[in-house]
PLY file of the C-alpha trace (Angstrom):
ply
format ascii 1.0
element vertex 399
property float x
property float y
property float z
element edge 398
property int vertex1
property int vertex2
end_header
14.30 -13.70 -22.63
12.28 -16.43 -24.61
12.57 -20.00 -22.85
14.07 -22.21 -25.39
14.35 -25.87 -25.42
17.19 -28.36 -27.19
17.13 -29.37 -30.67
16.22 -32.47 -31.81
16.57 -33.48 -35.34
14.42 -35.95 -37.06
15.23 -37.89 -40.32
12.78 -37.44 -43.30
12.17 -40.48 -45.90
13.59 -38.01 -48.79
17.00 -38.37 -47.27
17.02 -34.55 -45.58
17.05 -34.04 -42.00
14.47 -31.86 -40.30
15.78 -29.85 -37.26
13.05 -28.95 -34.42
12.73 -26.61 -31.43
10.52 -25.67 -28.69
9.87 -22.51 -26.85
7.47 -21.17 -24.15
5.15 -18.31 -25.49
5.15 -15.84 -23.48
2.40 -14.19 -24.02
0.43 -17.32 -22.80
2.78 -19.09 -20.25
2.37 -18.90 -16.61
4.09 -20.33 -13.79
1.87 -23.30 -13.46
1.65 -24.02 -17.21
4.04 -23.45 -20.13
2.39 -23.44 -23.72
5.58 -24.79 -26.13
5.49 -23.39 -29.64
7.49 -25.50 -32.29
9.74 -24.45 -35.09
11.23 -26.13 -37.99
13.43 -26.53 -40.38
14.81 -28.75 -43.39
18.42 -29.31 -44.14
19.96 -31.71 -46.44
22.85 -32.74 -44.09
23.30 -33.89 -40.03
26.66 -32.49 -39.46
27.66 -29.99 -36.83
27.72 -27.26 -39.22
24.64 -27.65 -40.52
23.20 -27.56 -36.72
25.31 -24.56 -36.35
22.83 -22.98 -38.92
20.23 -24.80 -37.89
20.38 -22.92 -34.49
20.75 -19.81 -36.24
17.73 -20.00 -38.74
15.36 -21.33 -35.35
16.53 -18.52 -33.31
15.06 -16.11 -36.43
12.07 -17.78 -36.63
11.25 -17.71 -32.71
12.30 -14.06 -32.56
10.25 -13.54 -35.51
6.97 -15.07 -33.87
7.27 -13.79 -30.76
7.98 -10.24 -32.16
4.60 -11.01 -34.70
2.80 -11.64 -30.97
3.51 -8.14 -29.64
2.70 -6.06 -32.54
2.24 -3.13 -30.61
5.57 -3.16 -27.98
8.38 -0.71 -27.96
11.96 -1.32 -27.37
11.65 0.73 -24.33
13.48 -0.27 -20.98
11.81 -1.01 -17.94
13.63 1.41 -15.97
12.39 4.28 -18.65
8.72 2.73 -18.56
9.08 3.34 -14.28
10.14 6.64 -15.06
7.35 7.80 -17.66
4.76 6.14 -14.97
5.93 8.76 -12.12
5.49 11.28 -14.62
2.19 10.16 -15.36
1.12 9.99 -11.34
2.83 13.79 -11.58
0.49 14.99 -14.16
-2.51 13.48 -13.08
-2.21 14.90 -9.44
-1.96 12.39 -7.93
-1.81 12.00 -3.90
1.91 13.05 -2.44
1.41 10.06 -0.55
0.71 7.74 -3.62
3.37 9.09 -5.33
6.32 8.84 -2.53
5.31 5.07 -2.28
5.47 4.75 -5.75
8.65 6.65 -6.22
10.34 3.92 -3.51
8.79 1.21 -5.37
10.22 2.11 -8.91
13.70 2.81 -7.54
13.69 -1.20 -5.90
11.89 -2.21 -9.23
14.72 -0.75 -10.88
17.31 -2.52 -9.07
16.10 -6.12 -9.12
15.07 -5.82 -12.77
18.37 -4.20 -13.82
19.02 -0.90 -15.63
19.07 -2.07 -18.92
15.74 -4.70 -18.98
13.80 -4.58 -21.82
10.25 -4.22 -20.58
8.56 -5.98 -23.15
11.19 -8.83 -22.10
10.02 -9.60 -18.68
7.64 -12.48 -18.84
5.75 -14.02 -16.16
8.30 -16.72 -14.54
10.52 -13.62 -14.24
7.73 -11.89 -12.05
7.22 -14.83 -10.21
10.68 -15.07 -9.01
10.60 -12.07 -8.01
7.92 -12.00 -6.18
9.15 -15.78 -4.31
12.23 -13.52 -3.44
10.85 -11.16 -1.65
8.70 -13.55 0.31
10.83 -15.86 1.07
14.51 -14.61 0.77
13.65 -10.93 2.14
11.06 -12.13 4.13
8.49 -9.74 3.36
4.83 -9.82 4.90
2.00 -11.13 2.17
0.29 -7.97 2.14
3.77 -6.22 1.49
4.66 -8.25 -1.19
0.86 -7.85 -3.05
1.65 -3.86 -2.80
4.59 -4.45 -4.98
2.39 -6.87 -7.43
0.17 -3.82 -7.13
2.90 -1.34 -8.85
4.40 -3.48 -10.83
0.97 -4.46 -12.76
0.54 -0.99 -12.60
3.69 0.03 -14.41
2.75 -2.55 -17.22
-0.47 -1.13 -17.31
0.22 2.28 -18.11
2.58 0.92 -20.87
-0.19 -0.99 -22.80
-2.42 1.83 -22.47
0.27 4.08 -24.17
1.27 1.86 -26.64
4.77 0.93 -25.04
3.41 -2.76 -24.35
0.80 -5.43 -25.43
0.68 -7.99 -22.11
1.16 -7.34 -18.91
3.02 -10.20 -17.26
1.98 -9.85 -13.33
-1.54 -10.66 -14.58
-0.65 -14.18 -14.64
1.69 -14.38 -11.54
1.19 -16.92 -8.84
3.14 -17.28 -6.13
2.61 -19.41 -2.78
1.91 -16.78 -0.25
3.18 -17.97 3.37
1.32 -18.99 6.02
0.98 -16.33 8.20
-2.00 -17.79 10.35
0.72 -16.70 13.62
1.19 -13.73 13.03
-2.89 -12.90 12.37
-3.56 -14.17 15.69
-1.61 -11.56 17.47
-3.95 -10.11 20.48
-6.17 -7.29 19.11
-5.58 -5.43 22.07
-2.35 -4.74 20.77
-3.71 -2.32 18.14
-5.53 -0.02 20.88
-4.98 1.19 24.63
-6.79 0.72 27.39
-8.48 3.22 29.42
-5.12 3.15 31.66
-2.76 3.38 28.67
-4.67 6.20 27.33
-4.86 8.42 30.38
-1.00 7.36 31.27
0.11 8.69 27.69
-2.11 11.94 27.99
-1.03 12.87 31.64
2.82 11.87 30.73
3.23 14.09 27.64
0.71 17.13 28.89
2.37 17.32 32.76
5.91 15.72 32.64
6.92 16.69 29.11
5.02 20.00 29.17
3.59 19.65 25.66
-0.18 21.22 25.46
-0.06 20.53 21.36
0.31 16.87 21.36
-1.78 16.66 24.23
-4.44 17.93 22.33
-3.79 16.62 19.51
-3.69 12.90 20.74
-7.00 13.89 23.11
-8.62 15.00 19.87
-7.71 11.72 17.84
-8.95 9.70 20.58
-12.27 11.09 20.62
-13.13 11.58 16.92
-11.63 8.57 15.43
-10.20 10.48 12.66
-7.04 9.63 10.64
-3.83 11.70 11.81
-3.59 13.28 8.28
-7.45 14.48 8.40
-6.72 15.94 11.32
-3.83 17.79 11.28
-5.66 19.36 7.85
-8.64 20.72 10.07
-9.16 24.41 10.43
-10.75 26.33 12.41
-13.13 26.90 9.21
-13.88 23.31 9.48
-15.47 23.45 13.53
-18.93 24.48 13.19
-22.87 23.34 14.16
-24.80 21.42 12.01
-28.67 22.29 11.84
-29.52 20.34 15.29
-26.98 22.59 16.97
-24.26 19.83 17.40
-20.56 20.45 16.96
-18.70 18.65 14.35
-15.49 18.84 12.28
-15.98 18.49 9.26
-13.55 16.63 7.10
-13.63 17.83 3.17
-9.91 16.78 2.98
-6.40 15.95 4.43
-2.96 17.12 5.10
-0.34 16.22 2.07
2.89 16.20 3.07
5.82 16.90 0.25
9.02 14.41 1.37
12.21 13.36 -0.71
12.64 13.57 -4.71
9.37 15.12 -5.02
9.94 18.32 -2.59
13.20 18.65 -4.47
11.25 18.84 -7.78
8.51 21.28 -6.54
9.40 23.49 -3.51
7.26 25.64 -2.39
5.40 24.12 1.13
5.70 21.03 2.11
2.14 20.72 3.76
-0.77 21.05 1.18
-4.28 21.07 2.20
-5.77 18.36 -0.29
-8.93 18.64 -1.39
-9.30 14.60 -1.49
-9.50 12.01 1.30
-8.44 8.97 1.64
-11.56 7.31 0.38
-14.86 8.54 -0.74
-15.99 7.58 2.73
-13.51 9.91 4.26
-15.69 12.82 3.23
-17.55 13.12 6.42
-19.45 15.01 9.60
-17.84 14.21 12.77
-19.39 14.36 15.97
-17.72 16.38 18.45
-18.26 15.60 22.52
-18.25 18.37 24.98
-14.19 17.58 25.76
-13.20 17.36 21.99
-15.03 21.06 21.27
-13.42 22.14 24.71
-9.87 21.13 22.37
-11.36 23.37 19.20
-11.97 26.21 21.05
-8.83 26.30 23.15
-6.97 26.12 19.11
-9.48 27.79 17.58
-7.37 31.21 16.93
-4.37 29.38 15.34
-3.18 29.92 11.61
-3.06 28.26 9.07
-4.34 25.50 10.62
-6.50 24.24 13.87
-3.23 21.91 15.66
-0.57 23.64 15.34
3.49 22.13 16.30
4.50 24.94 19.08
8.00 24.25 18.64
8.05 23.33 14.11
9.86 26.58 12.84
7.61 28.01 9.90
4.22 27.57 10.21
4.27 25.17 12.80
1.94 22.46 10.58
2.20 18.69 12.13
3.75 15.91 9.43
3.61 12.31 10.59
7.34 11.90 11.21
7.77 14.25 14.44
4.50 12.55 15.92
5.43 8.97 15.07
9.04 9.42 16.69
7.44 11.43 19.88
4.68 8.67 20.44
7.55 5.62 20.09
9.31 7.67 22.49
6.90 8.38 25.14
5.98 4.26 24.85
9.48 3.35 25.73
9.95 5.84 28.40
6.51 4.83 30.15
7.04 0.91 29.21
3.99 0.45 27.24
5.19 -3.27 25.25
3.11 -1.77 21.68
4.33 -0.21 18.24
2.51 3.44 19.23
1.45 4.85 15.80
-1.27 7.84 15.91
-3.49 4.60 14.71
-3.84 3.68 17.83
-5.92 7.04 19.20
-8.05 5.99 15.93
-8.36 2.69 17.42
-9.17 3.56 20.64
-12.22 5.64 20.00
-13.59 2.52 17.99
-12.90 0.40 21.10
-14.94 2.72 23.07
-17.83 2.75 20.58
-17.83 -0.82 20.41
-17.95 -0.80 24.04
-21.09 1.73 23.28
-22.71 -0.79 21.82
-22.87 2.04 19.11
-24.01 -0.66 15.60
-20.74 -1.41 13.69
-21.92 0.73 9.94
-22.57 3.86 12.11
-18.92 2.81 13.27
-17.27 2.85 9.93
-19.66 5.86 8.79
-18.15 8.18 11.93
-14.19 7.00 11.41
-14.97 7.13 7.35
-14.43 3.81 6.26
-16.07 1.89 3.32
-14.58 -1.78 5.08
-12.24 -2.56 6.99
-10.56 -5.59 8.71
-9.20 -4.09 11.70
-12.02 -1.94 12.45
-14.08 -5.44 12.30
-11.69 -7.39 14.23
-11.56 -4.81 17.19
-15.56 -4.59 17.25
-15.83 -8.13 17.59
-13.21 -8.13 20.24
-14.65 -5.71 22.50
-18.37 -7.60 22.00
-16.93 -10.57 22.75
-15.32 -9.64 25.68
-18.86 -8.30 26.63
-20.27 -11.69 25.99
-17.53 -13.16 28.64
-18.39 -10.63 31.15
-22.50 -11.54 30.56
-21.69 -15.19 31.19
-20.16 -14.24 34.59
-22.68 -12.42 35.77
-24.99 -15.04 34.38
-23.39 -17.48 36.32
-23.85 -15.55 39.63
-27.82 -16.07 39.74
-28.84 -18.18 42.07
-32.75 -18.48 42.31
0 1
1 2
2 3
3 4
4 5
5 6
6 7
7 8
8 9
9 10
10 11
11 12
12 13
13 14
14 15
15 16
16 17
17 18
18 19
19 20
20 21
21 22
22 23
23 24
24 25
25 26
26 27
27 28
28 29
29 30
30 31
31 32
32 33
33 34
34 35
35 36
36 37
37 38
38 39
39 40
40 41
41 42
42 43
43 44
44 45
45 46
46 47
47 48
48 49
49 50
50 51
51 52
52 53
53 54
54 55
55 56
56 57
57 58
58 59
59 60
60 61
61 62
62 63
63 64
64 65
65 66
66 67
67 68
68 69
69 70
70 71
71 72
72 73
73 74
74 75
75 76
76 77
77 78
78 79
79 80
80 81
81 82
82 83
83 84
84 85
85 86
86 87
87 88
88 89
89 90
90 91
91 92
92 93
93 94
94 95
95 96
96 97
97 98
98 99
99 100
100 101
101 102
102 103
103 104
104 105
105 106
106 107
107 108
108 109
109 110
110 111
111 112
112 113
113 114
114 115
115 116
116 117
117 118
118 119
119 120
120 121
121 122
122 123
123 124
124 125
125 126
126 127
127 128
128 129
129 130
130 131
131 132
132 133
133 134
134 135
135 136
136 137
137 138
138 139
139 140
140 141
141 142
142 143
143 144
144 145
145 146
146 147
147 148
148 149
149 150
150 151
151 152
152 153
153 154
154 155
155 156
156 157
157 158
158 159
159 160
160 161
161 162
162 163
163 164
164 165
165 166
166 167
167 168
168 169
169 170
170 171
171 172
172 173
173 174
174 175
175 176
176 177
177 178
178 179
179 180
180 181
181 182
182 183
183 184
184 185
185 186
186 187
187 188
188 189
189 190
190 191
191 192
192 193
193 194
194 195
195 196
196 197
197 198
198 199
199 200
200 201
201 202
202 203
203 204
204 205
205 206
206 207
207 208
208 209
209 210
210 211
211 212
212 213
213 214
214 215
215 216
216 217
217 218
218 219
219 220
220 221
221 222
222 223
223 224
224 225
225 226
226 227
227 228
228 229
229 230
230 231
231 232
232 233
233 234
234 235
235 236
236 237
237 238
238 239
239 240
240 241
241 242
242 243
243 244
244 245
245 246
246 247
247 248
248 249
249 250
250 251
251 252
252 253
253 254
254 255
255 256
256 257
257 258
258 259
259 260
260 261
261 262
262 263
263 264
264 265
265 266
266 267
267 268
268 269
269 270
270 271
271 272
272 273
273 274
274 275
275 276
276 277
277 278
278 279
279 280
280 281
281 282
282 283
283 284
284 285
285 286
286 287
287 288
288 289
289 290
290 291
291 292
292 293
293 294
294 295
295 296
296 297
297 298
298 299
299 300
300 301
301 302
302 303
303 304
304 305
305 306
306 307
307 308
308 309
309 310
310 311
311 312
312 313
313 314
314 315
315 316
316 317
317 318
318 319
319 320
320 321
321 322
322 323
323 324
324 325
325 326
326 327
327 328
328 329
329 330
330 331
331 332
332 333
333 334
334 335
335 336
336 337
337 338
338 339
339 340
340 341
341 342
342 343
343 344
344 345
345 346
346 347
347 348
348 349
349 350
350 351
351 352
352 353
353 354
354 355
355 356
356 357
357 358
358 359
359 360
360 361
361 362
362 363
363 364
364 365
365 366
366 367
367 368
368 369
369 370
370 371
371 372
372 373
373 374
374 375
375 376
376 377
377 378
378 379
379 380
380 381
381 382
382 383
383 384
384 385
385 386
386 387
387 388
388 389
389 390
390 391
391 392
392 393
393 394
394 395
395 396
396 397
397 398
């Protein structure tokens, strides 16, 4: 819907009456500035009949402007434009992953923006509200709430480049993003174990809950550093020497797991060995230590893949929900006050690195990571703590 403001009429020195009103062009209004467009028109009398059809001839004219600014927009609805975007992720073969997210997104989008939205309709205020709401009345984390930016722009963008749209509004959309300088400063430690966490978890689920296959598969994450998807997608194809005669595990792709709407659409298995990784720097050689090829070769007969699920019917192929809901549950039955996620085995091994004094790019290179944050965050940590330790000892010389 087009902002409009009241009516005001002026009166003209030929005796006619000229009736005036402003709206907010959207194509060029933001949040922190409206641009007003004005409209006109002359009538020979003041009386409310004649504003009556004043209204009606200003309400042509603004439709007819705004209309002459999007020359190239459809009629279509926003919940049809969501629909021909997962379609489009579909076609293009596009991650599972990427495409569940987006699925969840669209069906929320749908919702707040209402079944029967025209998409060519929502401006940038609207966004912004939106966006306010789920900060602020859902309470939704900053980086949470820029994912949904994300998909939303993203929606709008597939609909210029089809011709459905001419602007999309998100472009444009600022909101204040809370303060959230608290909850950054939670203790780093909480995103890894320590040496005493790690060996607890291993010895509780290998001897007390009698399970060789997570053992080894939370051993193996711990010292390789790789993501839970990369390496439930190893196989035994992908264990082999490089030229200097080391073992390493090569990772040339990951585990794609089919979940809701889009298993119902396609069948078939749900685990797919993708050919693509989660970045371009997840295409990589990892170095295996004499325990972690000790884990390949004790696996090393298993079909279709290296880490197999001894007790998944089928094939026995790992998916993230069975592992996230057995790690939560050995952390509660052992006490251990963190959110276990198979990120933390990933974390871990970068901990010990850093602890290595192993440089931080060879880091990222090993765990496949273009940049990031935590990975930083957790390096500094570690060298800090290092630093503390020096200044002790430092402080011990006595000459």
């Amino acid at each position: 819907m087009v902002k409009k403001y009241s009516i005001w009429v002026e009166d003209l020195p030929n005796g006619k009456y000229k009736f005036n009103q402003k709206y907010a062009d959207p194509l060029r209004s933001t949040a922190d500035h409206i641009v007003l467009r004005k409209v006109s028109v002359t009538l020979t009398k003041k009386t409310a009949q004649a504003k009556r059809k004043a209204e009606e001839i200003l309400a042509k004219k603004i439709n007819k402007k705004v209309q002459a600014s999007h020359p190239n927009e459809s009629d279509i609805l926003f919940a049809d434009l969501t629909d021909k975007y997962l379609e489009y992720l579909k076609d293009t073969d596009q991650p599972y992953n990427t495409r569940r997210i987006a699925i969840y997104e669209m069906n929320l989008f749908k919702k707040d923006f209402g079944e029967n939205t025209i998409a060519k309709n929502i401006t940038t205020p609207v966004i912004n509200s939106l966006l306010e709401k789920y900060l602020y009345k859902d309470n939704l984390a900053n980086k949470t709430v820029k994912n949904k930016k994300f998909y939303m722009s993203s929606v709008f963008e597939y609909g210029i480049s089809h011709g459905l749209l001419s602007t999309n509004p998100t472009i444009n959309a600022r909101v204040k993003y809370k303060d959230e300088t608290v909850r950054k400063k939670e203790r780093i430690e909480n995103k890894y174990l320590t040496d005493d966490e790690l060996r607890t978890i291993l010895l509780y689920v290998k001897d007390v809950l009698h399970r060789q296959d997570y053992y080894d598969l939370f051993k193996f994450l711990s010292l390789t550093g790789m993501r839970i998807s990369e390496v439930i997608g190893l196989t035994n194809k992908d264990i082999v020497k490089d030229a200097s005669g080391a073992w390493i595990a090569k990772v040339r792709g990951n585990n794609n797991y089919k979940v809701g709407v889009i298993y119902e659409e396609e069948g078939g298995n749900r685990n797919i060995k993708d050919a693509r990784t989660k970045t371009p720097a997840g295409f990589r050689s990892v170095y295996l230590n004499d325990e972690a090829v000790e884990i390949c070769k004790r696996n090393i007969e298993n079909e279709p893949r290296l880490f197999l699920n001894i007790k998944s019917p089928g094939l026995g192929i790992w998916n993230n929900v069975p592992i996230y809901k057995f790690l939560r549950r050995v952390g509660r039955e052992l006490g251990i006050p963190k959110k276990l996620s198979s990120h933390f085995f990933r974390h871990t091994y970068i901990s010990k690195l850093s602890e290595l004094h192993v440089p931080l790019n060879v880091i990222m290179q090993q765990v496949g990571q273009a940049d990031s944050e935590v990975t930083k965050k957790i390096y500094t940590h570690v060298t800090q703590n290092e630093q503390t330790y020096l200044k002790e000892q430092l402080s011990k010389i006595k000459l």
